[in-house]
C-alpha positions as CSV (number, residue, x, y, z in Angstrom):
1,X,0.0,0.0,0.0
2,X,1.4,3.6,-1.0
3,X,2.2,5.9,1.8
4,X,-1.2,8.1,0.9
5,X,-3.2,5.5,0.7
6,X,-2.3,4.7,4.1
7,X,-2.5,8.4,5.7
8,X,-6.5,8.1,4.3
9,X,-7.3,5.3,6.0
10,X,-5.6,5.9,9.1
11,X,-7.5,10.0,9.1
12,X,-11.0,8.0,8.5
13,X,-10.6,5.5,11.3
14,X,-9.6,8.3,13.5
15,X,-12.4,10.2,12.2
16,X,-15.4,7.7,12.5
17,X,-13.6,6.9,16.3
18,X,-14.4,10.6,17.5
19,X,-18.2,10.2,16.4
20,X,-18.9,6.9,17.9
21,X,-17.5,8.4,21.2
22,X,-19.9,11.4,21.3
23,X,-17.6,14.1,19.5
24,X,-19.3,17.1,18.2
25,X,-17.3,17.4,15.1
26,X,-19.6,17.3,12.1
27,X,-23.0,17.6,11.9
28,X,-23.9,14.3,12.8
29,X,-22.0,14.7,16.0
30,X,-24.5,13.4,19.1
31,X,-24.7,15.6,22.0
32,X,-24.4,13.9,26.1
33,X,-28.0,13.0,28.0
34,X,-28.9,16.3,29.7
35,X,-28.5,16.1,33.5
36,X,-32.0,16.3,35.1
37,X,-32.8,17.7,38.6
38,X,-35.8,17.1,40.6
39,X,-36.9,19.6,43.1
40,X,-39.4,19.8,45.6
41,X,-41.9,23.0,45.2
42,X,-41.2,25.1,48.9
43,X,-45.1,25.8,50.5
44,X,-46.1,29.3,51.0
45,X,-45.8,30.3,54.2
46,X,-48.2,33.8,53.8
47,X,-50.5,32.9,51.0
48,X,-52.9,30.4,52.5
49,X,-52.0,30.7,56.2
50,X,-54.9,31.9,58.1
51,X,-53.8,35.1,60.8
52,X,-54.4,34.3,64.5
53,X,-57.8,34.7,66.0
54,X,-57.4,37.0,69.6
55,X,-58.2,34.8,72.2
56,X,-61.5,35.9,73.9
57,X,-61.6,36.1,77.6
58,X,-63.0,33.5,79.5
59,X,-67.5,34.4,80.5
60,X,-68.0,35.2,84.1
61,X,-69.2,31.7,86.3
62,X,-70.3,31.8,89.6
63,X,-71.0,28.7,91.7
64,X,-73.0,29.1,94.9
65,X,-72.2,26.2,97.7
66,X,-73.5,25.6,101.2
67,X,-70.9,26.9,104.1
68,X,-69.3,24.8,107.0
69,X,-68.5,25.2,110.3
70,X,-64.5,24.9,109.4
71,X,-64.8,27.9,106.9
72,X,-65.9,30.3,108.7
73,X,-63.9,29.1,111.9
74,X,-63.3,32.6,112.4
75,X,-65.5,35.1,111.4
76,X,-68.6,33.3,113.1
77,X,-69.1,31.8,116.5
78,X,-72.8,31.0,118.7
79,X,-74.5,33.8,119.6
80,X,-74.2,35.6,115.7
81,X,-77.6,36.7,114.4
82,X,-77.7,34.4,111.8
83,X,-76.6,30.3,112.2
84,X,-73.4,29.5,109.4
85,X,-75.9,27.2,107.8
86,X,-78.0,30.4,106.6
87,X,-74.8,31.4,105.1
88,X,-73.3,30.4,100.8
89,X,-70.2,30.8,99.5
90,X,-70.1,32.5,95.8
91,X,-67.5,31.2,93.9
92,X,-67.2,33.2,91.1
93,X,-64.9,35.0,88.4
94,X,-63.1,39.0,88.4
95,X,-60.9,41.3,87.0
96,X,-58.2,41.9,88.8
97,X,-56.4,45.1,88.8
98,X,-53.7,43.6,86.3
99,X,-56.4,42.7,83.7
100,X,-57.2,39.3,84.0
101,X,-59.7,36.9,85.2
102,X,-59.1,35.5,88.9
103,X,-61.4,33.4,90.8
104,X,-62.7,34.4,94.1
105,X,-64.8,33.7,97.2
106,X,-67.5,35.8,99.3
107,X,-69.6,34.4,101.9
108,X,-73.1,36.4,101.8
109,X,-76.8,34.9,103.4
110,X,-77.9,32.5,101.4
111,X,-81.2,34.6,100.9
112,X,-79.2,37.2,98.5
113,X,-76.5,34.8,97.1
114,X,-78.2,34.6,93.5
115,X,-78.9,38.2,93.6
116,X,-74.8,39.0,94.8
117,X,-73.6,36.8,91.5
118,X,-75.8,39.0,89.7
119,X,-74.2,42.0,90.5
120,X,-70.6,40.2,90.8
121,X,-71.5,39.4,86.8
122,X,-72.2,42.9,85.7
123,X,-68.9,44.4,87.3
124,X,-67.4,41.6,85.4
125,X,-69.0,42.4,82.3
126,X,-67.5,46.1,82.1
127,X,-64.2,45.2,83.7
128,X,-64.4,46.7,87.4
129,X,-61.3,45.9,88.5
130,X,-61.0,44.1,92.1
131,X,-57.7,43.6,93.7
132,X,-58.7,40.4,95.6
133,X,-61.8,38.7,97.1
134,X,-61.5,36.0,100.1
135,X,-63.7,34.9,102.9
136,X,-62.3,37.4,105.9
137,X,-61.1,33.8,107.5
138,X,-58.2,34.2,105.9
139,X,-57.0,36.8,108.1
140,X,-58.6,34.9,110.8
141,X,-62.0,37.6,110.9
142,X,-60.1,40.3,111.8
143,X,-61.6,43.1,109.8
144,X,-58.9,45.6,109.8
145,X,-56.3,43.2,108.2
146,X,-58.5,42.4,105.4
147,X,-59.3,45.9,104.6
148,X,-55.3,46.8,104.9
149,X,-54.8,44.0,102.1
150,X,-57.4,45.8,100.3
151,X,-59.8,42.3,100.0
152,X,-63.1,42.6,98.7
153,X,-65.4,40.5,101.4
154,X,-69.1,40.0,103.2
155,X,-69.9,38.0,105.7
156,X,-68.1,38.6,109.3
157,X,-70.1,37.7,112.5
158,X,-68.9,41.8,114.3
159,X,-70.5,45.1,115.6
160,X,-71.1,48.0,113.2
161,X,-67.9,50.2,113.6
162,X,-68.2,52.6,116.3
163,X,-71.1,50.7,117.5
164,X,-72.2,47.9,119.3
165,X,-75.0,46.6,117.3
166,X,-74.2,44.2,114.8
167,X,-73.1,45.3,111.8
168,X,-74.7,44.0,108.5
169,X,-72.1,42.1,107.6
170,X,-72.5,40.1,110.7
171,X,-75.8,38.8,108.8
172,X,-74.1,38.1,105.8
173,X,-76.0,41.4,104.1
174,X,-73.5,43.7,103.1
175,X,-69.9,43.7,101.0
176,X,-67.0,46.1,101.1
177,X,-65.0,46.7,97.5
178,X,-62.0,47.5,97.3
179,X,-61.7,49.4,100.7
180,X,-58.6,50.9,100.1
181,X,-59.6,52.9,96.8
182,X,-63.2,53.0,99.1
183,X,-62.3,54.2,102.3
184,X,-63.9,54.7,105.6
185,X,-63.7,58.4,106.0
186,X,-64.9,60.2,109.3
187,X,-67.0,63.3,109.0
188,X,-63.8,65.1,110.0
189,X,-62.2,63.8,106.6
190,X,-59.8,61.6,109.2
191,X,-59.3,57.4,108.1
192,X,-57.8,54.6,109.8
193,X,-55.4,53.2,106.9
194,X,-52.9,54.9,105.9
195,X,-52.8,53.1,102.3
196,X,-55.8,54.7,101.4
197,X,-54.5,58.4,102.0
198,X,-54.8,59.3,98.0
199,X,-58.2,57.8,98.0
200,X,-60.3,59.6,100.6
201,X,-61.8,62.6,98.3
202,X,-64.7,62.3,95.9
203,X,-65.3,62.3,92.9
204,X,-62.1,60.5,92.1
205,X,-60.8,59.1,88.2
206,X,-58.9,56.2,89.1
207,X,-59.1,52.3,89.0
208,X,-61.7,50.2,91.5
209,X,-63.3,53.8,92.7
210,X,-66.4,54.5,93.5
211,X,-68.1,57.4,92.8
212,X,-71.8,58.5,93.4
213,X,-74.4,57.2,90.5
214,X,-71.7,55.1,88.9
215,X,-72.3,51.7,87.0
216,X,-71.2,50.0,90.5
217,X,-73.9,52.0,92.3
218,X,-75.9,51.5,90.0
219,X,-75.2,48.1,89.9
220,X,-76.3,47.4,93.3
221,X,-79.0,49.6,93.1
222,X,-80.5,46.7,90.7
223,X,-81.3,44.7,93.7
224,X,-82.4,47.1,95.6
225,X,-78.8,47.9,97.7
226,X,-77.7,51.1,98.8
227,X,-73.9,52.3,99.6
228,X,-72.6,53.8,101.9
229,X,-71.1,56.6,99.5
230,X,-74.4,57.9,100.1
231,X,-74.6,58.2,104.2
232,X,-74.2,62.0,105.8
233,X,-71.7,63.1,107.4
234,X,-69.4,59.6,108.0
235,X,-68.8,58.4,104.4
236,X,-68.1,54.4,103.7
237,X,-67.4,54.3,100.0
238,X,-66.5,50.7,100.3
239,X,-70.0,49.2,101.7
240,X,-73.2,48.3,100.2
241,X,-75.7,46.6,101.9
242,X,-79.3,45.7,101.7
243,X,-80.6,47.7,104.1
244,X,-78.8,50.7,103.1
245,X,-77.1,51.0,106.3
């Protein structure tokens, strides 16, 4: 074979070799597989997601039980006007002065207990704000301790102050609120807690006060209370009772 002959064949075989391994040399070159990737579509996290419904607070329940002789150890002993058997505990739901629900206690006769929770319900509904509320047992029926920790509370078997009749708590008829924002105040403007000094003049703009013709007069005015806001001369802006006095 010539020299020439032998270049051609040699330039072919080289030639067809590049094609069969993929080369893109001529036009019937063939191109490599094209690398495929699979991914996995990301969910939405604004489109479809549904913005968070405000929590609304919990509906004022009351629960009205029969009293024993160990809770009101205390604040009642023979001899009361009334036996502790005449007496209910309200169990029942208030705002608190830091704007939330708290469950409390108050001991009235079980003749105005429904009519109490009634009241209780509507100072609930428009957010009256109440520091605390708990049988006066816990500070073992002495009333000046619970009206120094400010304690919202009704039934406690002791003479009217300054007197020696029995007061109307002693019969489970009358509830002080708040008395440190509702004061005892002395026809002299003179008060025995010192906690309440900002709270003694009237009409006052601040949180748990009561002021004359108010919704928490008028509240208790519903079932026929009065308040002691109300009384000449001595002023107790803290009591309401069903007698008035």
């Amino acid at each position: 074979m010539s020299i020439r002959r032998s270049a051609l064949v040699v330039g072919l075989t080289a030639s067809l070799g590049a094609v069969a391994c993929g080369a893109t040399a001529g036009t019937g070159a063939v191109s490599p597989a094209p690398i495929v990737t699979e991914t996995t579509p990301v969910a939405s996290t604004t489109a479809d997601t549904p913005s968070p419904t405000p929590t609304a607070p919990p509906e004022f329940t009351s629960k009205i039980t029969k009293v024993t002789r160990d809770q009101v150890r205390y604040s009642w002993r023979p001899g009361c006007p009334v036996s502790y058997t005449d007496l209910r505990m309200i169990t029942m739901t208030y705002w608190g002065f830091d704007d939330k629900p708290h469950t409390g206690q108050l001991i009235v006769n079980a003749s105005v207990a429904e009519d109490v929770a009634s009241v209780f319900k509507k100072l609930y509904d428009f957010r009256y704000p109440i520091k605390r509320m708990e049988p006066v047992d816990k500070y073992k029926g002495d009333d000046y301790a619970s009206i120094d920790a400010d304690n919202t509370s009704a039934f406690n078997c002791r003479a009217a102050t300054g007197s020696t009749n029995w007061s109307q708590h002693a019969y489970g008829l009358a509830v002080d609120l708040n008395p440190r924002e509702n004061p005892y105040v002395e026809a002299d403007g003179s008060h025995a807690h010192s906690n309440a000094d900002d709270f003694v003049d009237r009409p006052l703009k601040k949180p748990g006060v009561i002021n004359a013709g108010d919704r928490v007069v008028e509240a208790f005015a519903s079932i026929g209370w009065g308040w002691g806001g109300d009384w000449t001369g001595t002023k107790d802006y803290q009591h309401f009772s069903k007698s008035g006095r």
